[in-house]
Structures are given as structure tokens and as C-alpha cells.
C-alpha positions as CSV (number, residue, x, y, z in Angstrom):
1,X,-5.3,-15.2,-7.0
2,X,-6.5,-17.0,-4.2
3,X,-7.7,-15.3,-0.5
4,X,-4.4,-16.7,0.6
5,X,-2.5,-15.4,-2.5
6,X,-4.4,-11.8,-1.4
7,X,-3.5,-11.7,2.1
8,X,0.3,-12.7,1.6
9,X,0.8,-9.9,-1.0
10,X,-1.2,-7.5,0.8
11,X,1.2,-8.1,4.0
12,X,4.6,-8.3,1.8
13,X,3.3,-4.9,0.7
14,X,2.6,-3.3,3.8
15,X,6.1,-4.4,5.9
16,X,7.5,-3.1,2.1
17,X,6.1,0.8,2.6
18,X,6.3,0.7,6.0
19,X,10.2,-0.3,5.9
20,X,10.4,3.2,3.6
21,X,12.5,5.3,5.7
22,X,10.0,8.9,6.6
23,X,6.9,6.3,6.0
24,X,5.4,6.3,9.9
25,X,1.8,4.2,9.3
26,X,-0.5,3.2,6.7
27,X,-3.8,5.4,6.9
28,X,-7.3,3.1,6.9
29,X,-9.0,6.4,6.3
30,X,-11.0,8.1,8.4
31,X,-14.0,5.0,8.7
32,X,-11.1,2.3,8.0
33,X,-12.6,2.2,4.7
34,X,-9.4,1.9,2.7
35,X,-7.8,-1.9,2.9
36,X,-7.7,-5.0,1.3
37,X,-10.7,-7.0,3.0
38,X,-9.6,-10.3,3.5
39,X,-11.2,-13.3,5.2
40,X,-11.5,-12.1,9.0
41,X,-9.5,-9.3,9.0
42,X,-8.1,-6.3,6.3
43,X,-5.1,-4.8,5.6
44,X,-5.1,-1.0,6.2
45,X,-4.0,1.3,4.2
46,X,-3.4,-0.9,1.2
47,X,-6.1,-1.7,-1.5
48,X,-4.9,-4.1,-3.7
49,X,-6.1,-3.7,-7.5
50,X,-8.8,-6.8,-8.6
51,X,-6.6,-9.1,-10.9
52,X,-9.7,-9.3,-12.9
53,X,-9.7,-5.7,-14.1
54,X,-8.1,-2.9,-14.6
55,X,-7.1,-0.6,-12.0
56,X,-4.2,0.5,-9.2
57,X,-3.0,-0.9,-6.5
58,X,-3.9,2.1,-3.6
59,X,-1.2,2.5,-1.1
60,X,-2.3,5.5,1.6
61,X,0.4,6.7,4.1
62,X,1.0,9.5,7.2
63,X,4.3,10.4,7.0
64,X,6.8,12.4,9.2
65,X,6.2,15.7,8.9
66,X,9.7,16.5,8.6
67,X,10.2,13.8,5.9
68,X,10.7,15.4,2.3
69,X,7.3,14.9,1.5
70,X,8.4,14.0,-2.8
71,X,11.1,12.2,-2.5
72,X,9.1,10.0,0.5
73,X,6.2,9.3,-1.7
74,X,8.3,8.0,-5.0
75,X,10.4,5.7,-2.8
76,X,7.2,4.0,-1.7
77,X,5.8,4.0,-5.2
78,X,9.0,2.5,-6.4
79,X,9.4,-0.1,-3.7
80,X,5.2,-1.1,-3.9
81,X,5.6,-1.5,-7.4
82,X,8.4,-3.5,-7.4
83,X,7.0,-5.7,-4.4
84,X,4.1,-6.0,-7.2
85,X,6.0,-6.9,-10.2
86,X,7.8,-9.8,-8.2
87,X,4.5,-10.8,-7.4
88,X,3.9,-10.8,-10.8
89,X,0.9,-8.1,-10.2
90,X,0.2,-5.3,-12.1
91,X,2.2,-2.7,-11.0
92,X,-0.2,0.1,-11.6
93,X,0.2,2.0,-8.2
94,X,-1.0,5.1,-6.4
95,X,0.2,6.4,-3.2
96,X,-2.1,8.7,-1.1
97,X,-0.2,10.9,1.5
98,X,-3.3,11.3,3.8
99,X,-1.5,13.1,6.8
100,X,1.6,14.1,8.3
101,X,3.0,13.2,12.1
């Protein structure tokens, strides 16, 4: 994949999880060291598995506190992964609920 292959499927998938209904940000972590780094910026909250190697795609999320908290987390692991697969990614993913709001 190219940078500019990286960049457009690391924005698809964050407008994807945040568009999950009870999803209210991505989470960069506490240093903003979870992203995909890309050339003059990053994309919070999502690391994108290398295409080289083997590995997930890292999706970290706050949610709202009243959100059921399960049911939350599989829909964004069901719509990343399926985001990835039309990409034609892996779609090895792993969704981090970091906080609640």
C-alpha cells in the first residue's frame, strides 16, 4: 500500500467507527501514541496493521457511558472489519474501549 493508500483507509475507518451509534471519539492514548502516522499528520485512535506482516488492525474508542458497553464494541468490530475487507485488508481487528464519557 501506498502513504496515500494508508491515509485513505485510515480515514474511511475512522468516519466508519465513529458513525457507530454509542461510539463518542477515538482515544490517541494518553501521549497520542496510538494512530496510524502518516505523512504530516496521524490518525488517532486507529493503528492500521503493516500489510507486510502479520498483525491487527487497533481500533481504540471512549464511548458513552450509558452505551451497552458489548453490544457497542462488536458493532465497531463488525463495521472496521468490514470497512477492511472491502479494502481488501486483513481484517484481523481489535477494538480497545479505553474510556467511557
Amino acid at each position: 500500500m501506498t502513504p496515500g493508500d494508508l491515509a485513505g483507509l485510515a480515514d474511511d475507518l475512522a468516519a466508519t467507527v465513529l458513525a457507530v451509534p454509542g461510539v463518542v471519539r477515538l482515544n490517541g492514548g494518553a501521549l497520542g501514541e496510538i494512530g496510524t502516522y502518516l505523512p504530516g499528520r496521524r490518525v488517532a485512535g486507529i493503528r492500521l496493521a503493516d500489510p507486510d506482516r502479520t498483525g491487527p488492525t487497533e481500533v481504540h474508542v471512549v464511548l458513552r457511558a450509558d452505551a451497552p458497553l458489548r453490544e457497542v464494541a462488536e458493532a465497531v468490530h463488525l463495521a472496521a472489519a468490514a470497512r477492511l475487507t472491502a479494502a481488501g485488508a486483513p481484517a484481523d481487528v481489535r477494538v480497545h474501549v479505553d474510556d467511557l464519557a
